[in-house]
C-alpha positions in Angstrom: -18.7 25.9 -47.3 -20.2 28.1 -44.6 -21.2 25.2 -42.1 -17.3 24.3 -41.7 -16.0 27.7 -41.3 -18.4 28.5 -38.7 -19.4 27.2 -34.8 -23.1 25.6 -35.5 -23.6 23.8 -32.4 -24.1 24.7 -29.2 -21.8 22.0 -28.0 -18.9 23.6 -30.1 -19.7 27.0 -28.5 -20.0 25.6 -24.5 -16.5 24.2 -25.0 -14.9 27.1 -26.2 -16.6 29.0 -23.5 -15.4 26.4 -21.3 -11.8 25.9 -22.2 -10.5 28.4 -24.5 -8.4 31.0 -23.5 -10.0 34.9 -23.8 -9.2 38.7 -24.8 -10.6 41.2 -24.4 -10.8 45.4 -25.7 -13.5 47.8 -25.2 -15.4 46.7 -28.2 -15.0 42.8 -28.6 -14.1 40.1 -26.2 -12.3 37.0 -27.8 -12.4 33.0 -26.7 -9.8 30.6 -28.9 -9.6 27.4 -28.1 -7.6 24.9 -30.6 -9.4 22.0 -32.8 -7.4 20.5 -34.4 -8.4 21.0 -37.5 -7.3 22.1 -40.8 -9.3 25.3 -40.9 -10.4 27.9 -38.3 -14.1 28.3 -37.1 -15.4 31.2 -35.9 -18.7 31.7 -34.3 -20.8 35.3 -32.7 -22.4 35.8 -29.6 -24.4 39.3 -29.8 -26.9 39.8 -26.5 -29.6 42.2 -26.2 -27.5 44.5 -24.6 -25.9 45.5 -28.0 -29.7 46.4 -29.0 -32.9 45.2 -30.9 -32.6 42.1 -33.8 -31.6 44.8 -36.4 -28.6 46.3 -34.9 -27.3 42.8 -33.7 -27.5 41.2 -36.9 -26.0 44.5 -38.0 -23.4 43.5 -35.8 -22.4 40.3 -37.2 -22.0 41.1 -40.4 -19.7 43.5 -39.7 -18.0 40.9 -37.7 -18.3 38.4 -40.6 -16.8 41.2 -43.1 -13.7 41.8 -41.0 -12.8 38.2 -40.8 -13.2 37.4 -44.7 -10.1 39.6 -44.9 -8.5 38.6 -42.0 -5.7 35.7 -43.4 -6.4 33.6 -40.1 -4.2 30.7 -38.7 -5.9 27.2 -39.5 -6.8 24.9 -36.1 -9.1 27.3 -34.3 -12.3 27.4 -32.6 -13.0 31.3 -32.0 -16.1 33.3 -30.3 -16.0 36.6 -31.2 -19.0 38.6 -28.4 -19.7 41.7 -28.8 -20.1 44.4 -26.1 -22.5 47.4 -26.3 -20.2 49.8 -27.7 -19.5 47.6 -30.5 -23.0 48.9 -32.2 -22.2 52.5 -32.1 -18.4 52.0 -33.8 -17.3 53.1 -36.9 -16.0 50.0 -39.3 -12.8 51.0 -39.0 -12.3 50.9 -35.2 -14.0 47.8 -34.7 -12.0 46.1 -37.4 -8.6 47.8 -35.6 -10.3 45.9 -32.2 -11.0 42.4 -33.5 -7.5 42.4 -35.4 -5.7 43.4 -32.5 -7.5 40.9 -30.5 -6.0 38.6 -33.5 -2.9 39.2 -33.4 -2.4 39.4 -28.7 -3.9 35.9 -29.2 -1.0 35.1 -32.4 -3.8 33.6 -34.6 -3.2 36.0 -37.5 -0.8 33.9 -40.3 1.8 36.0 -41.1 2.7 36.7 -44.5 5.1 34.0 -45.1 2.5 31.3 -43.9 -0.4 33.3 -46.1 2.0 33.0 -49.4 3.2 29.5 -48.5 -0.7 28.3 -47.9 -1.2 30.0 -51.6 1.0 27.8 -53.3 0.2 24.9 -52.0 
């Protein structure tokens, strides 16, 4: 399950980069690009600006948490990259950040769409 609900190629991540449209806050900035799909893939970009391999992995799962309970639109390529700040953050503003960034960009599935997609 975790190669299709993830970006794994660099190929995936150029054309994002490329094409898809961007957000931005103090802590995160987004790129979404559509795929076409029937699920959403999401992918992380952490430089060495955020700090050494600990606190960027750090990073990303704390990234990877907040979008397991994030009820996310299907057909999406998205690139979450984190800025500097983003390592010093409590869990709770950087999850306010990235949902925000969500939901300005409309990919968060309302609750009509979540309840529908659970009984189908």
């Amino acid at each position: 399950m975790r190669g299709k609900e993830y970006l794994t190629r660099s190929e995936q991540y150029a054309l994002v980069y490329k094409e898809g449209s961007s957000e931005t806050s103090d802590l995160v900035v987004m790129k979404a690009l559509p795929n076409g799909l029937d699920l959403s893939r999401y992918g992380f970009s952490v430089s060495r600006r955020v700090g050494g391999a600990v606190v960027r992995n750090r990073v990303k799962r704390r990234l990877r948490e907040i979008l397991r309970s994030a009820p996310l639109k299907s057909g999406w390529d998205i690139i979450f990259m984190a800025r500097p700040q983003a390592a010093a953050a409590q869990s709770a503003r950087l999850e306010k950040s990235v949902k925000g960034l969500l939901s300005r960009a409309g990919l968060l599935a309302n609750k009509y769409e979540e309840a529908s997609l659970r009984t189908n």
